[in-house]
C-alpha positions, 0 to 999 in steps of 0.5 A: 647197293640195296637191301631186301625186304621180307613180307613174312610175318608182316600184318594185313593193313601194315605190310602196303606201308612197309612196302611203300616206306621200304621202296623209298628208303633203296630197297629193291628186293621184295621177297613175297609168298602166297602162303604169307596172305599178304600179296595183294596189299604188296601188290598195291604198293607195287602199283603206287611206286612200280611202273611207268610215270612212277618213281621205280621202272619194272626193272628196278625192282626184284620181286620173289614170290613163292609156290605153296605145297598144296600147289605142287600138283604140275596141273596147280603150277601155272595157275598158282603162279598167275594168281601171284601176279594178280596179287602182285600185279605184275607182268611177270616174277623176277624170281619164283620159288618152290617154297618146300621139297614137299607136297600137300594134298591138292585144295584150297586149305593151307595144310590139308590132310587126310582121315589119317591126319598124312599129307599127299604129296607130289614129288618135287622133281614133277613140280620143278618141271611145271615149273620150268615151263614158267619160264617157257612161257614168260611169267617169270625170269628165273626159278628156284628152290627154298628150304631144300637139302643138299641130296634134293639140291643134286636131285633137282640139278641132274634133270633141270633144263632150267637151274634154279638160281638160288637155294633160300633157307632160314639161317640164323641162331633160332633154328640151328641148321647143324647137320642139315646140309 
């Protein structure tokens, strides 16, 4: 049986050693995002412990990546996910989310805005779409959905030629998710 390890929240110098240290101890999952800043330093653990000659073969390990909303722009997809897997250096992504329902404008800051303080948005169904072609290509195995409500779950459905294979949400007693399904 193994446990997942998150990278949210995890410091720059300390997330590499929490990977390591993890890996060894059983853990299998390693659920990463751009957004978190930290893919290169997990992808240097991966280096160490992942691949061949090493302790962990590819296919031992799952390993989840996020697409942040300023990426959203169908264009963004492709290369959003293969700066991932340079930041990972990997092959390919067992999993690759589409981390919110929402959009940002396109560019390189976190949480763009316009002169009237708005984000831009594309909508999600041309991101999923995008992101269908991932898998097409090979760059990652499956895809999904995370932080999305039950009416945007049925939207994505009734027009995904690839189903996402997980709804990821946040659950637990600090933000209540009562009356957000």
């Amino acid at each position: 049986r193994s446990s997942d390890l998150g990278t949210w929240k995890s410091s720059a110098g300390q997330v590499k050693a929490a990977v390591t240290c993890a890996l060894e101890a059983g853990y299998r999952h390693i659920d990463c995002a751009f957004i978190y800043g930290n893919e290169q330093e997990v992808g240097e653990a991966l280096l160490e412990k992942v691949g061949p000659q090493k302790t962990l073969k590819r296919e031992d390990v799952y390993i989840v990546s996020k697409l942040w909303n300023s990426d959203h722009h169908p264009e963004d997809v492709e290369p959003a996910c293969r700066l991932s897997l340079v930041n990972l250096q990997l092959q390919y992504l067992d999993l690759y989310l589409m981390h919110w329902p929402m959009a940002f404008k396109r560019g390189d800051k976190v949480i763009p805005r316009d002169a009237h303080g708005n984000t831009a948005s594309t909508h999600y169904i041309d991101t999923w779409k995008a992101m269908e072609n991932l898998v097409d290509l090979g760059l990652v195995r499956a895809i999904g959905l995370s932080n999305f409500n039950a009416r945007q779950v049925d939207t994505v459905l009734e027009i995904a030629k690839h189903k996402p294979v997980v709804n990821q949400v946040e659950c637990h007693p600090y933000p209540n998710q009562i009356g957000r399904a």
